[in-house]
C-alpha positions in Angstrom: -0.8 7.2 -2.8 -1.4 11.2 -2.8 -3.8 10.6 0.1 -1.4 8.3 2.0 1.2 10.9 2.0 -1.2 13.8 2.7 -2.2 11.0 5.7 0.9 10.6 6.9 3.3 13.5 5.9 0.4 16.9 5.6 1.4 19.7 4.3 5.4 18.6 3.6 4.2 15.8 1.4 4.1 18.6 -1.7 5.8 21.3 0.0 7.8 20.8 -2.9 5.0 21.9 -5.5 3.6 24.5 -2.9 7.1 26.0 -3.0 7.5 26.4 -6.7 3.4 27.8 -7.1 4.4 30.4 -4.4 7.7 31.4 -6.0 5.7 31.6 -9.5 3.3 33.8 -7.9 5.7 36.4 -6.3 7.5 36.6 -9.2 4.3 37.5 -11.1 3.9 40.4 -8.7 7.8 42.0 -9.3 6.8 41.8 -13.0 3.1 43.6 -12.7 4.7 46.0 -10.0 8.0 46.9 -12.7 5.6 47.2 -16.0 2.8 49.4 -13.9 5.5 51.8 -12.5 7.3 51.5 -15.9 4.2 53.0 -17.7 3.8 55.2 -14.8 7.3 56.9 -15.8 7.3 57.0 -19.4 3.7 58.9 -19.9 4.2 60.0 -23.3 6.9 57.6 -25.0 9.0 60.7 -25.9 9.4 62.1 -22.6 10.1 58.4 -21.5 13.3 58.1 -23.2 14.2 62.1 -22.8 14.0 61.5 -18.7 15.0 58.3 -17.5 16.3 56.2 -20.2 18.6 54.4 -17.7 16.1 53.8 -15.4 13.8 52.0 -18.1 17.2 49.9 -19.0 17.7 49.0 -15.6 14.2 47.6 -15.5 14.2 45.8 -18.6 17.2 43.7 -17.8 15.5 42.8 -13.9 12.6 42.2 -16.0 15.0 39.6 -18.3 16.3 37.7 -15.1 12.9 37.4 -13.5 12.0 35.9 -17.0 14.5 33.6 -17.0 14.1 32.5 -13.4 10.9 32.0 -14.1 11.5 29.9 -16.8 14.1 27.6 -15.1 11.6 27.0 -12.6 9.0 26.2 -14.9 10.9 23.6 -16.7 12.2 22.0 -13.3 8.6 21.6 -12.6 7.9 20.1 -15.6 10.2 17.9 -15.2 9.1 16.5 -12.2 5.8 16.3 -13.3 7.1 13.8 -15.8 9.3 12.2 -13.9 6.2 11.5 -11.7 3.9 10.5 -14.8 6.3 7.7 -15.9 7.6 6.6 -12.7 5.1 6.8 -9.8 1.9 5.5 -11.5 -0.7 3.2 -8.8 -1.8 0.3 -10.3 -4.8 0.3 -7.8 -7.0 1.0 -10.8 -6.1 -2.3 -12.6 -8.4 -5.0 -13.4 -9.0 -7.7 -10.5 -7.9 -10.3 -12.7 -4.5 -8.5 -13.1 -4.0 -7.9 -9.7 -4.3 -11.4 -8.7 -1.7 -12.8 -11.1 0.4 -10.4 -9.3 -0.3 -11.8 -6.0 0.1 -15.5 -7.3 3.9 -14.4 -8.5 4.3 -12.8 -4.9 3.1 -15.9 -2.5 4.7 -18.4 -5.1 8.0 -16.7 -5.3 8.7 -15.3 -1.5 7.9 -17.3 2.1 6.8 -13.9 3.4 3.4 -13.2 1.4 2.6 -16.6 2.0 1.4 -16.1 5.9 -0.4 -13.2 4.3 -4.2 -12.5 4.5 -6.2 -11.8 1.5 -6.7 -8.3 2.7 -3.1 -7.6 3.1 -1.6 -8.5 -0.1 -4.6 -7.3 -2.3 -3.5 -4.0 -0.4 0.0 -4.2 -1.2 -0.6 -4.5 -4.6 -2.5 -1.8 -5.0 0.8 0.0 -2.9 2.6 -0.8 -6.3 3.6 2.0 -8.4 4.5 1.2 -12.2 8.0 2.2 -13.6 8.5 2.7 -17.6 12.5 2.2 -18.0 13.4 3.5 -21.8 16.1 1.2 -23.0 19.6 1.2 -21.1 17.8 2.8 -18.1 19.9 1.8 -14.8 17.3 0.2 -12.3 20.2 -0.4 -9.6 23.7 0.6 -9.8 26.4 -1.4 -8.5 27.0 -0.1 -4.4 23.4 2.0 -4.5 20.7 1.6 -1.4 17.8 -0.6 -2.4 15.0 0.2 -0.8 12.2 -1.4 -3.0 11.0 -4.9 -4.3 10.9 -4.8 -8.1 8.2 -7.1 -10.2 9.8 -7.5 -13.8 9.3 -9.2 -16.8 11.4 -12.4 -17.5 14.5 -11.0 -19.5 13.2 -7.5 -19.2 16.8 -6.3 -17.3 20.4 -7.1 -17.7 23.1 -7.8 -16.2 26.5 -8.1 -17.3 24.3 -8.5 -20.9 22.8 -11.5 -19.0 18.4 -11.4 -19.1 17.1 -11.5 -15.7 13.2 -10.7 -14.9 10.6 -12.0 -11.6 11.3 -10.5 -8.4 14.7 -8.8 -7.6 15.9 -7.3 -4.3 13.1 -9.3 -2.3 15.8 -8.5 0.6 15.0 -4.7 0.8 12.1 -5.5 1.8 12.9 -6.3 5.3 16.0 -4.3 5.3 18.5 -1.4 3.8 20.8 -3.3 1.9 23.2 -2.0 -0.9 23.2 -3.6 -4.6 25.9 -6.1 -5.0 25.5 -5.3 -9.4 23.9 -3.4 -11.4 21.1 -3.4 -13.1 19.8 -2.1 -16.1 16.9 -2.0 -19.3 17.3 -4.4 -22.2 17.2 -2.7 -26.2 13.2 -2.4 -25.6 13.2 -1.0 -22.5 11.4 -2.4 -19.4 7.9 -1.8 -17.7 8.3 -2.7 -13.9 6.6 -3.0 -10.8 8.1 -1.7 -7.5 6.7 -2.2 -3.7 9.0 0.2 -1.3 9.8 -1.2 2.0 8.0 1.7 4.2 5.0 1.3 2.7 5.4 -2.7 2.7 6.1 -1.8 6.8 3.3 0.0 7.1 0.7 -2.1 5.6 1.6 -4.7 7.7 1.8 -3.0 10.7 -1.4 -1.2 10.6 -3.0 -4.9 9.9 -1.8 -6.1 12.9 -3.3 -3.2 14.3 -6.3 -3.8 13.2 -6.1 -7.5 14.0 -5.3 -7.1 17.4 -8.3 -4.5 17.7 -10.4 -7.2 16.3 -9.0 -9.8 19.4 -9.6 -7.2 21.8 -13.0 -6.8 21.4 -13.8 -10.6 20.7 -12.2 -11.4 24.4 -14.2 -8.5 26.0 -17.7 -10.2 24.5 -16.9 -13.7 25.1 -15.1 -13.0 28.3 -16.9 -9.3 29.5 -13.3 -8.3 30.8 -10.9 -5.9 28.5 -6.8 -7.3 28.8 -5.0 -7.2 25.9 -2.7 -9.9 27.2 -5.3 -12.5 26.7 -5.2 -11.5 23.1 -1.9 -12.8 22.6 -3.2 -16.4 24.1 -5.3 -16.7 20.8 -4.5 -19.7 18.5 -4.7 -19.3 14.9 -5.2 -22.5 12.9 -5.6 -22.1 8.9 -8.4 -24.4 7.5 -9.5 -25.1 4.1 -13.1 -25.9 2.5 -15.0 -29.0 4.1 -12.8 -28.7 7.3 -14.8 -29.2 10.5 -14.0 -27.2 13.2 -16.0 -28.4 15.8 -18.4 -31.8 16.1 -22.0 -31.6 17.4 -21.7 -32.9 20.8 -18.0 -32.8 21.1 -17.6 -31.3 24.9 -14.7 -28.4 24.7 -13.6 -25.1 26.5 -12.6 -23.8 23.4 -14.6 -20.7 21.7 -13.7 -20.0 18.5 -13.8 -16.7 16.0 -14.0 -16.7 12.7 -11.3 -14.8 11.4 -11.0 -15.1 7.8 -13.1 -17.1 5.4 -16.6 -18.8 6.2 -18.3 -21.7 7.1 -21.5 -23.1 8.2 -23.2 -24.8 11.8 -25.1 -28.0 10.8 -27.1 -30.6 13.3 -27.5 -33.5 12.3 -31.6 -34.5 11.4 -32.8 -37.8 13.1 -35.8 -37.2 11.6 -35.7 -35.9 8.2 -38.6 -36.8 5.6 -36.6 -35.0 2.8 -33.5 -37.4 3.6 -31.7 -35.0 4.3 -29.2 -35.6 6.9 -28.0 -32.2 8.1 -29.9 -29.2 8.5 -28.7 -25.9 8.3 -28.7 -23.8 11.6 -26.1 -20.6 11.3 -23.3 -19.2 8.9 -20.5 -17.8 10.2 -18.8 -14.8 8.7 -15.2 -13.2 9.5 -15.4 -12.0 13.3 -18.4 -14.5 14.1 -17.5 -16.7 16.9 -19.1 -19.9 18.1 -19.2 -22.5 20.8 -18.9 -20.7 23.7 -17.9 -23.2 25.8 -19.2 -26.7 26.8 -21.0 -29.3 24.5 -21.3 -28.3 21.3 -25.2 -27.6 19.6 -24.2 -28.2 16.0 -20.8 -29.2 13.4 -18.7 -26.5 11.9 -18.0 -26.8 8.6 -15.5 -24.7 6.6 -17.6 -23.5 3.3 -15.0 -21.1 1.8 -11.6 -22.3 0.0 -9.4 -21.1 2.5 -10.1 -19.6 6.0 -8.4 -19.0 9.5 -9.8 -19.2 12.5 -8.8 -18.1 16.5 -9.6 -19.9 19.4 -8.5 -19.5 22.9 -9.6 -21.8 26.1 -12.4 -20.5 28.6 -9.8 -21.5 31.5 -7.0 -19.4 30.6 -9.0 -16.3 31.8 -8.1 -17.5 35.5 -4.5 -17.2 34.5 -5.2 -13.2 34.0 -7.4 -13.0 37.2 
């Protein structure tokens, strides 16, 4: 999360901190400056308070405020450093097995992880920050801006006295919305999860960067031409183990890409003295494509669980001519 915000934000991601270390250090300097020139005067301690006892007074009760300046700001940022310990912890360091309960809650519960790759929601989840509510802790109040999706344990929160817990305020997710109650800890106090909608945004986003990327350079292999129109004439089709993609000998002008998941070209043996009656010719990983047009060499086979691929049509590219 730090280096996210140093990615996107720089410098003013901890202005904040920077602010309060360069405060901290000036006042350092008044206090060295005022006890160096106060030693300076006084010489001898007698002749100190014979010359310029007012002077000295003067400086001791600068010397008092810088103190307690100092020691309002040092509690301020100490209190944000807590603030930050209990609240704005990344469970990216959490075991694998953890983090995929978490994404089984998310694609059972809401229709909009379910279109989701694999890639995207383990990165989402490690997005999440962990929140420790003490008991009677508000989460929401009733009127206030929601801008996160919270992960809580069944009966964990209340309202109106009633035990709620699973996801709450999936709907800030896709937009600013206001909390019709209000929500708050039970008498043991809560341990949360909470995905905010600008970094939900942002993840997605910068896959479909990537994705589109990925298009863009299949079409200009299979095709030797760069338009990122024909990208958008891809077909996506979600598969699942032992689905086959493509025949051997099946004539088509389809070419297809790999996309996620992976799966396996076989041709079929007429003569096999093992008995065998497929042999192994290629595997296909994400971003491998296959058939390039014509009658196909060998059968597709999905090997993986799940899997997506692309395909697009060797004659639409005289549409783009």
């Amino acid at each position: 999360m730090k280096q996210w915000l140093e990615t996107q934000y720089g410098d003013r991601a901890f202005q904040g901190d920077k602010q309060y270390r360069e405060y901290l250090q000036r006042e350092d300097k008044v206090l060295e400056t005022l006890l160096r020139d106060r030693r300076i005067k006084r010489g001898a301690e007698e002749q100190a308070y014979c010359t310029d006892s007012s002077d000295e007074d003067e400086q001791t009760e600068h010397v008092r405020r810088v103190r307690e300046r100092r020691m309002a700001v040092t509690s301020e940022v100490g209190a944000l450093v807590e603030q930050r310990k209990h609240h704005g912890q990344s469970i990216s360091g959490k075991s694998m097995k953890i983090k995929e309960g978490i994404i089984a809650k998310l694609v059972d519960s809401l229709f909009m992880f379910q279109h989701l790759s694999d890639e995207e929601l383990l990165r989402l989840v490690d997005s999440m920050e962990e929140r420790i509510l003490k008991p009677g802790d508000i989460l929401l109040k009733k009127g206030e801006l929601q801008n996160h999706l919270y992960l809580v344990p069944d009966g964990a929160l209340l309202i109106d006295d009633v035990p709620i817990g699973g996801l709450i305020s999936q709907e800030a997710l896709l937009y600013p919305c206001k909390s019709a109650v209000s929500i708050i800890a039970n008498n043991e106090g809560a341990h949360i999860l909470c995905l905010e909608r600008s970094v939900f945004k942002r993840i997605i986003l910068e896959y479909s960067k990537q994705l589109n990327d990925q298009y863009d350079r299949f079409i200009s292999q299979v095709f030797k031409t760069s338009n990122p129109l024909l990208a958008q004439a891809l077909l996506q089709e979600e598969v699942v183990e032992k689905h086959v993609i493509i025949r051997e000998g099946e004539v088509s002008k389809q070419v297809y890409l790999m996309v996620e998941g992976t799966a396996v070209g076989l041709k079929r043996n007429e003569r096999s003295e093992d008995g065998e009656l497929f042999r192994e010719m290629q595997r296909f990983y994400p971003w491998d494509y296959f058939n390039e047009g014509g009658i196909s060499q060998m059968s597709v086979v999905v090997t993986s669980k799940t899997g997506v691929v692309a395909s697009i049509n060797r004659d639409i590219l005289a549409n783009f001519k």
